[in-house]
PyMOL CGO cylinders between C-alpha atoms (Angstrom):
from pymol import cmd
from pymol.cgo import CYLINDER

trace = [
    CYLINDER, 39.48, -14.85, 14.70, 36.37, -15.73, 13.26, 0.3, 1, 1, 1, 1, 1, 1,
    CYLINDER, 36.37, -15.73, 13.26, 34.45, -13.73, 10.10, 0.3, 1, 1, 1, 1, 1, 1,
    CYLINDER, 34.45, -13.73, 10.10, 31.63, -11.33, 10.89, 0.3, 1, 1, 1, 1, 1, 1,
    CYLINDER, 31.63, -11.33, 10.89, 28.52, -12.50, 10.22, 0.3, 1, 1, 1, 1, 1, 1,
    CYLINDER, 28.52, -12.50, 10.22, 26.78, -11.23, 7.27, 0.3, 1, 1, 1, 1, 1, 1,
    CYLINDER, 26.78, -11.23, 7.27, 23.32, -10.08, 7.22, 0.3, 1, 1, 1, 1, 1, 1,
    CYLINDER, 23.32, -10.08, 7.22, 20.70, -11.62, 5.05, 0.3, 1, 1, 1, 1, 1, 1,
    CYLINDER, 20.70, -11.62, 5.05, 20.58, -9.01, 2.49, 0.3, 1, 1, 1, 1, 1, 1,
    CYLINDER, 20.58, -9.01, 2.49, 17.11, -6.74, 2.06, 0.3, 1, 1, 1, 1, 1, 1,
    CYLINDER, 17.11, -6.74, 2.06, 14.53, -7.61, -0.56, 0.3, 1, 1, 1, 1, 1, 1,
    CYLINDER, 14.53, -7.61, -0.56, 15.83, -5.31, -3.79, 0.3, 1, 1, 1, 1, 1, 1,
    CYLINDER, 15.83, -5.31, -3.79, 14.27, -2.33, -3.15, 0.3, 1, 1, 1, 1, 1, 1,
    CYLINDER, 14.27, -2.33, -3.15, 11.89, -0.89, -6.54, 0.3, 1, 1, 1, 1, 1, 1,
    CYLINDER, 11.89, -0.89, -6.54, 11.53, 2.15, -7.50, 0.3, 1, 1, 1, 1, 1, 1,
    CYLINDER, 11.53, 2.15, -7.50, 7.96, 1.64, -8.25, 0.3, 1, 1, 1, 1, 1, 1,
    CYLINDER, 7.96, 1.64, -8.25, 7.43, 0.19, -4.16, 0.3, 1, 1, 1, 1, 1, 1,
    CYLINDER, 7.43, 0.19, -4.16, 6.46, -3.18, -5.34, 0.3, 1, 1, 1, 1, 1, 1,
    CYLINDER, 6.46, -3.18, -5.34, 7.45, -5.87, -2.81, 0.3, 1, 1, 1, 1, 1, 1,
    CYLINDER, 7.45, -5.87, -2.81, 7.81, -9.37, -3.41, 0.3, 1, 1, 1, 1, 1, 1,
    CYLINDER, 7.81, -9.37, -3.41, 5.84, -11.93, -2.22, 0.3, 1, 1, 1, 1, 1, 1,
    CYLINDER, 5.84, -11.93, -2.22, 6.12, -16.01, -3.17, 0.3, 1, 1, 1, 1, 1, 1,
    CYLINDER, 6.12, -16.01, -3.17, 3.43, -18.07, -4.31, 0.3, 1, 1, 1, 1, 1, 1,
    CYLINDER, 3.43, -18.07, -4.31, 3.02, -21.25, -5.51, 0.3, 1, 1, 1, 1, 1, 1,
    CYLINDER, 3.02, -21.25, -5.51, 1.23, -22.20, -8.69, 0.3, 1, 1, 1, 1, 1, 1,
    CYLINDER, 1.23, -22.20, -8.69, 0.03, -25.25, -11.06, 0.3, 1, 1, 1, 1, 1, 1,
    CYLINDER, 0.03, -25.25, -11.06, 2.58, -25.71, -13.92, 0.3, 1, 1, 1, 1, 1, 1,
    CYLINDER, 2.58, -25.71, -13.92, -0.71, -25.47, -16.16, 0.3, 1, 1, 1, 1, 1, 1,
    CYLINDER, -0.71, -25.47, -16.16, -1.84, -22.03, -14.07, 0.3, 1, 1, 1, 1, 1, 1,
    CYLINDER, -1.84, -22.03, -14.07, 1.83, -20.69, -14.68, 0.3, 1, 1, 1, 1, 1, 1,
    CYLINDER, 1.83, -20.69, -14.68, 2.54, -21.66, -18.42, 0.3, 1, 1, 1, 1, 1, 1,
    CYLINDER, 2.54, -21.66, -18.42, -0.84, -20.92, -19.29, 0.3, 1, 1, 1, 1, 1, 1,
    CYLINDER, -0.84, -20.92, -19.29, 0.03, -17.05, -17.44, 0.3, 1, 1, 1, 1, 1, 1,
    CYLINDER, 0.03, -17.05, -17.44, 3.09, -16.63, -19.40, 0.3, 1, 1, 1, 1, 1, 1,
    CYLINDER, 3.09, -16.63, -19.40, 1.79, -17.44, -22.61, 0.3, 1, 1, 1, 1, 1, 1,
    CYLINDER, 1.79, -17.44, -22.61, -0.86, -14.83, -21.88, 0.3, 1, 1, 1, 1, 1, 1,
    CYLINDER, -0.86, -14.83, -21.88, 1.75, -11.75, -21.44, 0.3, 1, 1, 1, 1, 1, 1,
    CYLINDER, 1.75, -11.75, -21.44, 4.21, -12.95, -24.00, 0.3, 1, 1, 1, 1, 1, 1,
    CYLINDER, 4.21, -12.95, -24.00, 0.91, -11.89, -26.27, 0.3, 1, 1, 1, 1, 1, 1,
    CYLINDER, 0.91, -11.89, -26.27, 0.07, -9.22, -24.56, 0.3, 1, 1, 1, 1, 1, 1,
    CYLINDER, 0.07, -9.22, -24.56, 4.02, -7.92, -24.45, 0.3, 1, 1, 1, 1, 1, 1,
    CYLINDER, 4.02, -7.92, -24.45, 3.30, -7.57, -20.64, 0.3, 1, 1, 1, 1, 1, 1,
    CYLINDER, 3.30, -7.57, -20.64, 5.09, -8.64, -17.75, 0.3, 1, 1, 1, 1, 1, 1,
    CYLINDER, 5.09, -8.64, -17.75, 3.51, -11.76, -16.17, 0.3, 1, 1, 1, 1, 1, 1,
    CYLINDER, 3.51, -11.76, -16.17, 3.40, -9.58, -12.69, 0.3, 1, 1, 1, 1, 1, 1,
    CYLINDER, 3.40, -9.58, -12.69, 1.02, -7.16, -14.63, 0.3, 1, 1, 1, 1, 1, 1,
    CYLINDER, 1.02, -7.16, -14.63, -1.16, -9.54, -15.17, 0.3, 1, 1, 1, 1, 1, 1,
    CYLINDER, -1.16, -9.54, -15.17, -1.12, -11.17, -12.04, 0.3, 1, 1, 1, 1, 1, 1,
    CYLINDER, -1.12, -11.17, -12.04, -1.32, -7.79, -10.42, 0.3, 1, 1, 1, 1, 1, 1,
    CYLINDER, -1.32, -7.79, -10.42, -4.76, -7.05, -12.71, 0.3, 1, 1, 1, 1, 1, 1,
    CYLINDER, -4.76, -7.05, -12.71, -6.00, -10.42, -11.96, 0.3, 1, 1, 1, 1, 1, 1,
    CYLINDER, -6.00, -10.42, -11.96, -5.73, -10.06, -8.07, 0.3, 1, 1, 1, 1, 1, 1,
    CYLINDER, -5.73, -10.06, -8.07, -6.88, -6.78, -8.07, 0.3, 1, 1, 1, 1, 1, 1,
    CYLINDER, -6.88, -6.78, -8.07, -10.49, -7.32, -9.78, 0.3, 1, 1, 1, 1, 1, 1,
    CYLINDER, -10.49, -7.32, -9.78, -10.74, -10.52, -7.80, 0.3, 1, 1, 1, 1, 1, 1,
    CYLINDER, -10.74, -10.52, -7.80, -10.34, -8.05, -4.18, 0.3, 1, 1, 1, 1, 1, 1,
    CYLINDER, -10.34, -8.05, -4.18, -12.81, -6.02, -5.95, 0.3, 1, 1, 1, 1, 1, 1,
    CYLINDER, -12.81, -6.02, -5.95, -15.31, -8.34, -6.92, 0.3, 1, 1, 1, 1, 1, 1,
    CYLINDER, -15.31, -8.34, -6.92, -15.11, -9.88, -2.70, 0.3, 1, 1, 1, 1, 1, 1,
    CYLINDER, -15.11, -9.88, -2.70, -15.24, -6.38, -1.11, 0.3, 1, 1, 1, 1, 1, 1,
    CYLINDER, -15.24, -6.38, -1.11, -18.42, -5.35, -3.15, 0.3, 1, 1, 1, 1, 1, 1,
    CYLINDER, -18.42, -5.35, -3.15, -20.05, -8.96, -2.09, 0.3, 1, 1, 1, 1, 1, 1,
    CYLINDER, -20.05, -8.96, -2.09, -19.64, -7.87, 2.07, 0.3, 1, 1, 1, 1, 1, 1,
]
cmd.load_cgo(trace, "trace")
């Protein structure tokens, strides 16, 4: 009799919606990113978040 195939399980689900999504990064770029929010007592996702979001921001106003 043979097992039942498991599922591949769902990404954890947040209670804040966030998703995840895999990048890949310099080892300078990364370091450098979690030195930042270690000062700032922030989550390095925070940042990242920030950083992505005024970069969007700064391309939609130049269209």
């Amino acid at each position: 009799m043979q097992k039942p195939i498991k599922k591949a399980s769902s990404s954890r689900k947040r209670e804040d919606g966030r998703r995840q999504l895999l990048i890949y990064l310099s080892p300078e770029l990364i370091m450098s990113l979690k030195r930042a929010a270690l000062e700032r007592e922030q989550p390095a996702y925070e940042l990242a978040e920030e950083a992505i979001k005024e970069w969007l921001s700064r391309e939609k106003r130049k269209r």
